[in-house]
C-alpha positions as CSV (number, residue, x, y, z in Angstrom):
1,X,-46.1,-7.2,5.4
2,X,-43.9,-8.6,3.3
3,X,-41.1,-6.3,1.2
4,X,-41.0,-5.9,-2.5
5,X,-38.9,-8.6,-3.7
6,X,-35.7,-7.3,-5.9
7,X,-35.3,-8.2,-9.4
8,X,-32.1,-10.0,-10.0
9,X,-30.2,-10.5,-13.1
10,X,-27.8,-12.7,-14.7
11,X,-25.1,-11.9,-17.0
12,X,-27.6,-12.2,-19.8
13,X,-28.6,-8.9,-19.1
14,X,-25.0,-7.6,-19.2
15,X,-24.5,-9.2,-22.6
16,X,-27.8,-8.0,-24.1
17,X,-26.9,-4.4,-23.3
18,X,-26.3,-1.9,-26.0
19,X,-22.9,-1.5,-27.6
20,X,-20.8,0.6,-25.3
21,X,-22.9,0.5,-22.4
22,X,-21.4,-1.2,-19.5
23,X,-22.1,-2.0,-16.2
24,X,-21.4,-4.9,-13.3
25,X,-23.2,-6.9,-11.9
26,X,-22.7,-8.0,-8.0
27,X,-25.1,-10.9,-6.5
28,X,-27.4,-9.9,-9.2
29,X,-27.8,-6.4,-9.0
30,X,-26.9,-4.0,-11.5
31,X,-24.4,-1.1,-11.6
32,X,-24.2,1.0,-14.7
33,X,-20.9,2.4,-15.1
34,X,-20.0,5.5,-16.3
35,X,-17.2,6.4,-18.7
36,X,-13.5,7.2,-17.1
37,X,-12.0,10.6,-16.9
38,X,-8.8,11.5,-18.4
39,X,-6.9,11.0,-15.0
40,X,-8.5,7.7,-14.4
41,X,-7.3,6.4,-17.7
42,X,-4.0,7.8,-17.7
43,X,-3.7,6.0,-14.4
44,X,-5.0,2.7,-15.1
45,X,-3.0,2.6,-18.8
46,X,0.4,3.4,-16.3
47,X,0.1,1.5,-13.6
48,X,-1.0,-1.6,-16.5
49,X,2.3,-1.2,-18.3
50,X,4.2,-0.9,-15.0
51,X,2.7,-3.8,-14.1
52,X,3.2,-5.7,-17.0
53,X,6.7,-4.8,-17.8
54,X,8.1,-6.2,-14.2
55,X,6.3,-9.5,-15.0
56,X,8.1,-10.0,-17.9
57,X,11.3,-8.9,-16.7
58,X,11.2,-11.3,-14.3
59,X,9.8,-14.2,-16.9
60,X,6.6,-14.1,-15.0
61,X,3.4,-16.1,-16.1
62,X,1.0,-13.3,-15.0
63,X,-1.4,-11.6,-16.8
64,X,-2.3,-8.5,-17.0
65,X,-5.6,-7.0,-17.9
66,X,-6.6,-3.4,-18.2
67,X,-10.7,-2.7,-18.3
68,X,-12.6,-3.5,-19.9
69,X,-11.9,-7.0,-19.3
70,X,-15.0,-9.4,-17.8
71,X,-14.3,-11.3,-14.8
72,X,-17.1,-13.8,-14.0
73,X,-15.6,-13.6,-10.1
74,X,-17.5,-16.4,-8.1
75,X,-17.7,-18.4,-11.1
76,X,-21.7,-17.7,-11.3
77,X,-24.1,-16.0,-13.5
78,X,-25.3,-13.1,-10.8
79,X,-21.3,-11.3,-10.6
80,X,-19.7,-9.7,-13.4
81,X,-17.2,-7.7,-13.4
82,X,-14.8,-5.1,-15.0
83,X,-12.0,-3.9,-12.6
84,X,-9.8,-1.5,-13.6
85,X,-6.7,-3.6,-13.7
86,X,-6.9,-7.5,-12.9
87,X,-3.8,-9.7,-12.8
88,X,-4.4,-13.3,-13.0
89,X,-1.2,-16.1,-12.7
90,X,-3.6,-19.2,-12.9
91,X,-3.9,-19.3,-16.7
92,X,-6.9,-22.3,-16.5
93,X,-8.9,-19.2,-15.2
94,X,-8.8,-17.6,-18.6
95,X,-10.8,-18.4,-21.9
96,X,-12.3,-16.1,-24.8
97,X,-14.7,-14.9,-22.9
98,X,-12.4,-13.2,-19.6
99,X,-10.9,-14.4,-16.6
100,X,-13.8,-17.2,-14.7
101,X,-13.3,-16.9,-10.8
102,X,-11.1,-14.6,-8.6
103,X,-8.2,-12.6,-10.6
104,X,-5.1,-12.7,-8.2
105,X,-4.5,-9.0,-8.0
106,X,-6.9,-6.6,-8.3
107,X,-6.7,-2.5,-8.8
108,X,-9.6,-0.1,-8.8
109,X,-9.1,3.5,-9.4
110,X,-11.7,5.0,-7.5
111,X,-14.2,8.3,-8.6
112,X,-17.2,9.5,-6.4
113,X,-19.6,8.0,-8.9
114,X,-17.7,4.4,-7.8
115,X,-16.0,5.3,-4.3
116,X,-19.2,3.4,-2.1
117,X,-19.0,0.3,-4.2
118,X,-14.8,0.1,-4.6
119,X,-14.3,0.3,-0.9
120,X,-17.5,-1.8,0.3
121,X,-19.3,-3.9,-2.2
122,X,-16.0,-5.1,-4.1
123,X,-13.9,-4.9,-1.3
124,X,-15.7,-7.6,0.3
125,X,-16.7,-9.6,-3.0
126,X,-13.4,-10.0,-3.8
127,X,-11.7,-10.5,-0.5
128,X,-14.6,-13.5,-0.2
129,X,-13.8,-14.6,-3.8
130,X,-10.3,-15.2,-3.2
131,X,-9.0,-12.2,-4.6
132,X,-5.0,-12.2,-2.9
133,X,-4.3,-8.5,-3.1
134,X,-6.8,-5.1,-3.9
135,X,-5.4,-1.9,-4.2
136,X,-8.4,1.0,-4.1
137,X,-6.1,4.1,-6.1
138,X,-8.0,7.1,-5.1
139,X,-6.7,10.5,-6.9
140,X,-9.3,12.8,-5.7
141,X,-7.5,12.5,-2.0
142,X,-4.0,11.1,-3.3
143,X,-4.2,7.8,-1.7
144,X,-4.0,4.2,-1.8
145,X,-5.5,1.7,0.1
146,X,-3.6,-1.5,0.1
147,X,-5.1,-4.9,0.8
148,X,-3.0,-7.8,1.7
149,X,-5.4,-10.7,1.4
150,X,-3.1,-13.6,2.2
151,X,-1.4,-12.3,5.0
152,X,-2.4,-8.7,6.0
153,X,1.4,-8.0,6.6
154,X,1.3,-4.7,3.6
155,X,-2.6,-4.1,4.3
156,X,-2.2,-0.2,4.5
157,X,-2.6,3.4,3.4
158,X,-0.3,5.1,1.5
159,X,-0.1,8.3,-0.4
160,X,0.9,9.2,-3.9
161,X,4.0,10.2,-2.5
162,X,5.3,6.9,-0.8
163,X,6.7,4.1,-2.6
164,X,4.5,0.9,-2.4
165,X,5.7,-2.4,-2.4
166,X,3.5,-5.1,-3.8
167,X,2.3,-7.9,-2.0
168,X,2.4,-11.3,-4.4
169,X,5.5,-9.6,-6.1
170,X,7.2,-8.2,-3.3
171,X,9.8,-7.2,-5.4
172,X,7.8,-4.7,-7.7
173,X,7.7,-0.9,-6.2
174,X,5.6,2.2,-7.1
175,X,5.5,5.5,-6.5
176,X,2.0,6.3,-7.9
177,X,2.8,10.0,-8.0
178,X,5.7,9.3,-10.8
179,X,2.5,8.5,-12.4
180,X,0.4,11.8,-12.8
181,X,2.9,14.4,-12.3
């Protein structure tokens, strides 16, 4: 007996949703999103400007992107989507619309509504996408999972507490803590 067969949509069904209803959309299946808490934005707005202000200190041509931002990551119509902060270097990636293919760093700050998806579904889309580093920043448990796509040298676990290095700018340093006491 043959199994039901899946529906599978496209990114017209992401841009025919209602205004202010978001979701992704991962080898055609949908994943409604629900809005961020406090903590998650405070994070993501943070670690953003952190981000952004060492690129520029350093005259950098990265980019950087806090949600909701689109990110069409294989360059298809079946994956969209938003991650909390993307930073993308490779400025032909980037029109209008978002950023088309793999960002070059990637940050999700994880909830339980989005923990199974962060650290299995997107972990391995965008390691397979070419995504270069993903950091999954988890403040229910105070930690951060760092993934070191290009040479697995900084892949890691840290906590709030420890000072993180970055892996394509080796040079930038964290201490996530700093960023919700």
């Amino acid at each position: 007996m043959a199994l039901p067969k899946l529906q599978l949509y496209t990114t017209d069904y992401i841009y025919a949703l209602p205004d202010g209803q978001r979701a992704e959309l991962i080898d055609g299946q949908v994943y409604d999103m629900a809005p961020p808490n406090r903590v998650h934005q405070r994070l993501s707005f943070s670690l953003s400007r952190k981000i952004s202000d060492f690129i520029d200190s350093k005259k950098g041509g990265c980019e950087v992107y806090p949600a909701p931002f689109a990110v069409f990551l294989n360059a298809d119509s079946k994956n969209y989507v938003e991650p909390d902060i993307s930073v993308i270097c490779d400025k032909n990636k980037l029109d209008n619309r978002g950023c088309t293919g793999a960002p070059d760093w990637v940050i999700e700050i994880s909830s339980p509504s989005t923990k199974q998806r962060d650290y299995g579904i997107k972990l391995f889309k965008y390691r397979t996408a070419g995504v270069r580093e993903y950091w999954i920043v988890n403040p229910d448990v105070r930690i951060v999972n760092v993934y070191d796509f290009e040479s697995d040298k900084k892949t890691d676990l840290y906590s709030f507490d420890d000072e993180i290095s970055g892996c394509i700018f080796e040079e930038f340093k964290i201490r996530i803590g700093d960023l919700t006491d």
